[in-house]
C-alpha positions as CSV (number, residue, x, y, z in Angstrom):
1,X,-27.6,12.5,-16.3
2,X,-26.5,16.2,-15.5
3,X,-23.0,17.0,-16.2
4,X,-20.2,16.3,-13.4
5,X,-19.4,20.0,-12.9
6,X,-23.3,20.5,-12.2
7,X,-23.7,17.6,-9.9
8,X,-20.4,19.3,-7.8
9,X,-22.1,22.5,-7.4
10,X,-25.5,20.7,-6.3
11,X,-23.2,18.8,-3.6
12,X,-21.5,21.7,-2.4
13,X,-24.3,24.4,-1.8
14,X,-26.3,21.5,-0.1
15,X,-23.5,20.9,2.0
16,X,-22.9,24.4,2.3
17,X,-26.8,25.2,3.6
18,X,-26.1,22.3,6.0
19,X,-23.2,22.8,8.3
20,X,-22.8,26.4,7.6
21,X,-20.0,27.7,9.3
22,X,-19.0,24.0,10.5
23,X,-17.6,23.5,7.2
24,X,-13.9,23.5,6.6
25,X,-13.2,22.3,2.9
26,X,-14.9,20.2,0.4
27,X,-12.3,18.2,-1.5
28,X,-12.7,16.8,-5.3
29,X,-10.0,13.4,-4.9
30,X,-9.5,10.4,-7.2
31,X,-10.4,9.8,-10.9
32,X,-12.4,12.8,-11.3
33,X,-10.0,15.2,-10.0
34,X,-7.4,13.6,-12.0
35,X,-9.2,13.8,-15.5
36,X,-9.8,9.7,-15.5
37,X,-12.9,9.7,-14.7
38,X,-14.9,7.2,-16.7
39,X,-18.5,7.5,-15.9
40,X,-19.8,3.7,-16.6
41,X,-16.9,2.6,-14.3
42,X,-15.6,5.7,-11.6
43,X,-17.1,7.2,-8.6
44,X,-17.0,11.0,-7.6
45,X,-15.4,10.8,-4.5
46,X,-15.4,13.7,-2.6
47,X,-14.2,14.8,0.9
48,X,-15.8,17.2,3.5
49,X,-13.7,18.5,6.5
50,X,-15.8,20.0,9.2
51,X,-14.6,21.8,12.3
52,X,-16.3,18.9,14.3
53,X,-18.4,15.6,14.2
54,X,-21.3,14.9,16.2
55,X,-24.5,13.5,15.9
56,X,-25.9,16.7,14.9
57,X,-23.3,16.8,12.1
58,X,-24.4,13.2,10.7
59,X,-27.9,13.8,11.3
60,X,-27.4,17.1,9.2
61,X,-25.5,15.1,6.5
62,X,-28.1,12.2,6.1
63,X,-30.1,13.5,3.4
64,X,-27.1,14.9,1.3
65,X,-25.4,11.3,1.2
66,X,-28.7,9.8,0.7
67,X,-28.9,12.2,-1.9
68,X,-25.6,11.7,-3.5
69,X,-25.7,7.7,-3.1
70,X,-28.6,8.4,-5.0
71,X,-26.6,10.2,-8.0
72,X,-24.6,6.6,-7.9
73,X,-21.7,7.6,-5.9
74,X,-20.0,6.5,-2.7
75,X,-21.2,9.3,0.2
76,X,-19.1,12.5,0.8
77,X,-16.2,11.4,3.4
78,X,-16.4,13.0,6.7
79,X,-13.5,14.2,8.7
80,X,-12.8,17.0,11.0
81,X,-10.0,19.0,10.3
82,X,-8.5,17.7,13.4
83,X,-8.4,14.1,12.4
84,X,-7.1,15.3,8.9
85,X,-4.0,16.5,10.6
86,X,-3.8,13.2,12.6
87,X,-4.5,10.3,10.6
88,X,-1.8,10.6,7.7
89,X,0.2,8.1,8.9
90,X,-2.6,4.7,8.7
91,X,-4.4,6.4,5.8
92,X,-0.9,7.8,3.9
93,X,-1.9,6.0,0.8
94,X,-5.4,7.8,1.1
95,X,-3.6,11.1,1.5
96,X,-0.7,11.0,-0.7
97,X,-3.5,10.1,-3.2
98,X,-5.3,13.5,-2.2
99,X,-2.7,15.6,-2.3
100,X,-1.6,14.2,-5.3
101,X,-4.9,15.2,-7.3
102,X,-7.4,17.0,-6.0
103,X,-9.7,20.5,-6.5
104,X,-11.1,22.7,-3.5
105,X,-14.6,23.2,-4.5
106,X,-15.3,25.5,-1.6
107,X,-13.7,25.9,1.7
108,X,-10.2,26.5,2.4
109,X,-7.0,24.2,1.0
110,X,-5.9,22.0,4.2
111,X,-4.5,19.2,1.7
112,X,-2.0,20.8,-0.5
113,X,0.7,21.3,2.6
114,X,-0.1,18.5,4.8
115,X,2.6,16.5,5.9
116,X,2.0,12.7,5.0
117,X,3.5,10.4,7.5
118,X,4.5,7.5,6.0
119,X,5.9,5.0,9.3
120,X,3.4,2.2,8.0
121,X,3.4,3.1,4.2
122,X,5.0,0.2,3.2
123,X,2.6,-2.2,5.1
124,X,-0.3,-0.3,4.2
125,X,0.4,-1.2,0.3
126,X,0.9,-4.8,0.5
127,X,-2.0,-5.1,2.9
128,X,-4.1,-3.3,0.7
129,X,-3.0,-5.4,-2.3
130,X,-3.3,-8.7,-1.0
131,X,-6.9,-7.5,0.4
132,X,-8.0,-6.4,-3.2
133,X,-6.0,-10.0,-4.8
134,X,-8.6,-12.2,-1.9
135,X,-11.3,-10.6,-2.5
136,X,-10.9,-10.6,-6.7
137,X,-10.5,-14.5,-6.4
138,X,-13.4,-14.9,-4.3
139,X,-15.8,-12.8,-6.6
140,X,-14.2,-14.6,-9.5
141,X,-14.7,-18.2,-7.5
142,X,-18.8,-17.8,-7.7
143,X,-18.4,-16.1,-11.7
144,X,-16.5,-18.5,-13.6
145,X,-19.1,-20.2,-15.2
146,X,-20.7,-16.5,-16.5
147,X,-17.6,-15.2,-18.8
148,X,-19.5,-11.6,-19.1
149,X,-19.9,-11.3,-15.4
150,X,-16.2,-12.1,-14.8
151,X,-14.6,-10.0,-17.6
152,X,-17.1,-6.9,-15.6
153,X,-15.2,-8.1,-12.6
154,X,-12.2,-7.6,-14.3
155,X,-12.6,-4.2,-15.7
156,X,-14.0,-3.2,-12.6
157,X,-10.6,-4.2,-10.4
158,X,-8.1,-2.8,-12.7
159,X,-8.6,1.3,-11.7
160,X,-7.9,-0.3,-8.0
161,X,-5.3,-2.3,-8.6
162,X,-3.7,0.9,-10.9
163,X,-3.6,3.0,-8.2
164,X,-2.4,0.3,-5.7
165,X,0.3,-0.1,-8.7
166,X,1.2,3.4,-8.5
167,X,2.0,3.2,-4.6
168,X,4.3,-0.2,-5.3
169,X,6.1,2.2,-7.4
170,X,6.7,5.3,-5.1
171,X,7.3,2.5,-2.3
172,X,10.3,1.9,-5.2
173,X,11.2,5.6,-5.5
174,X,9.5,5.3,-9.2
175,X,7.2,8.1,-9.9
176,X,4.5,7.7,-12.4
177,X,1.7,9.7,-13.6
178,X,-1.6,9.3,-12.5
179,X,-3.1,7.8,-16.0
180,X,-3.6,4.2,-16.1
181,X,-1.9,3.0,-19.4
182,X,1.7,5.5,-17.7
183,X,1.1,3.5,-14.7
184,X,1.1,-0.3,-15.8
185,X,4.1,0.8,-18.2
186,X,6.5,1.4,-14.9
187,X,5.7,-1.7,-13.9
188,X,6.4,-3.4,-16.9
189,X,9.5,-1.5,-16.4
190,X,10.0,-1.8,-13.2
191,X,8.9,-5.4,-11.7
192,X,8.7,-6.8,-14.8
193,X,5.4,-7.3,-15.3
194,X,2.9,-8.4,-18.5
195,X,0.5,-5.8,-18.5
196,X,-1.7,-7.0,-21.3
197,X,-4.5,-8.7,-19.2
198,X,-4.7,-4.8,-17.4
199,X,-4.6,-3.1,-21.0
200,X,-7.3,-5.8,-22.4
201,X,-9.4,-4.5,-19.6
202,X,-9.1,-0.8,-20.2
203,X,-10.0,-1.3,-23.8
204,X,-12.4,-3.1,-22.8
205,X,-13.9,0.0,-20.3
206,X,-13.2,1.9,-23.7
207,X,-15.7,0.0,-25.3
208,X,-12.7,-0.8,-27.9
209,X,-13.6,-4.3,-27.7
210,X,-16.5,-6.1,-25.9
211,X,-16.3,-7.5,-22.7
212,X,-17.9,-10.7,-24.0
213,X,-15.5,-11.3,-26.5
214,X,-13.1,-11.8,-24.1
215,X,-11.2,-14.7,-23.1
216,X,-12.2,-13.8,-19.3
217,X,-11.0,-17.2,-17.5
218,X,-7.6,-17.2,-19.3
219,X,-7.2,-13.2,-18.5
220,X,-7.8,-13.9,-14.6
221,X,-5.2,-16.3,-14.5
222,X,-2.9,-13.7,-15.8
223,X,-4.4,-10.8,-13.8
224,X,-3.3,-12.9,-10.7
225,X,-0.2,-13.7,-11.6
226,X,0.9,-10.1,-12.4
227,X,-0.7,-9.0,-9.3
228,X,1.0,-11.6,-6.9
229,X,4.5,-10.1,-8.7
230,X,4.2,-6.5,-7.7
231,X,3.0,-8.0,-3.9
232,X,6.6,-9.7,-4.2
233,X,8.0,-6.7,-4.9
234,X,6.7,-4.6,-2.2
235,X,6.6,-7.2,0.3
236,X,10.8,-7.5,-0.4
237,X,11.4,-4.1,0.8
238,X,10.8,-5.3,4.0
239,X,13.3,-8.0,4.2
């Protein structure tokens, strides 16, 4: 497997030969532009602002995501640089992530000063929490009986539910770094929370300890309990 920095510069001179003077930006977000990347567990995710999108423009990306999907990673996201400017407010968790931690690999910076509106912030979390809680407990419903295959589960939840974490806490006016271990530590802190079934699962990702050592069933049920607090906690600022 070629290193991550090499991979980057494949993606951006193939998108570069593609849209040409189309191109706005092409962003580095999420894990690996926040030096968490963990490459049996994390995506690259990347975003590409172009001046417009047409059927031209897709038809022009098809072999690069192809390509990319390819490398085992989710395809560059497409925006143009006008619906940058105008979706912050139903994707603010999206961008406040972005402008957070992110790297221009080529293109101009149209993420460091944008203006995140956050008028549906608050729903946006819970919603995405108690999205990622349903759909954990109906993976876990058909892996019970395979303790491996549910402690992978496990492990493979936690990075989302971190970041998810993360937004409970600005929602609180808490800031907290981006790593994981910084993140479930405010939220012991802050909502009270046991975060021993998270940490179990990041040593597990470590390779500290082996996922089938674990007591998988016993770690869900405590997994969904400290989930269901934080959801209490965001869902209460809007009482």
């Amino acid at each position: 497997m070629l290193p991550m920095q090499s991979v980057l510069d494949q993606l951006v001179a193939r998108l570069t030969k593609a849209h040409g003077e189309q191109l706005v930006s092409v962003v580095l977000y999420g894990s690996a532009a926040a030096g968490e990347h963990d490459k049996n567990f994390s995506d690259i995710n990347v975003l590409c602002i172009l001046r417009q999108i047409t059927p031209a423009e897709l038809r022009a990306s098809e072999p690069i995501c192809n390509w990319w999907r390819a490398e085992g990673n989710p395809p560059p996201l497409l925006l143009s640089e006008h619906e940058v400017e105008t979706s912050t407010d139903c994707f603010a968790m999206e961008f406040h992530d972005i402008k957070c931690h992110h790297r221009i690999l080529a293109g101009k910076d149209v993420v460091s000063g944008l203006a995140v509106d956050d008028s549906f912030y608050r729903a946006q979390v819970e919603r995405e929490l108690r999205a990622k809680l349903l759909r954990l407990r109906t993976k876990a419903a058909g892996s019970l009986s395979d303790r491996e295959l549910l402690a992978r589960l496990l492990a493979d939840a936690v990075s989302t539910f971190c970041v998810l974490f993360r937004h409970a806490l600005l929602l609180h006016n808490v800031e907290a770094q981006p790593k994981k271990r910084a993140i479930l530590e405010k939220c012991r802190e802050t909502f009270g929370i046991d975060p021993a079934p998270f940490l179990q699962m990041l040593d597990a990702r470590e390779e500290k300890v082996s996922l089938r050592k674990l007591d998988a069933e016993s770690l869900l049920g405590s997994y969904l309990r400290e989930c269901s607090i934080v959801i209490d906690a965001v869902d209460r600022l809007n009482k």
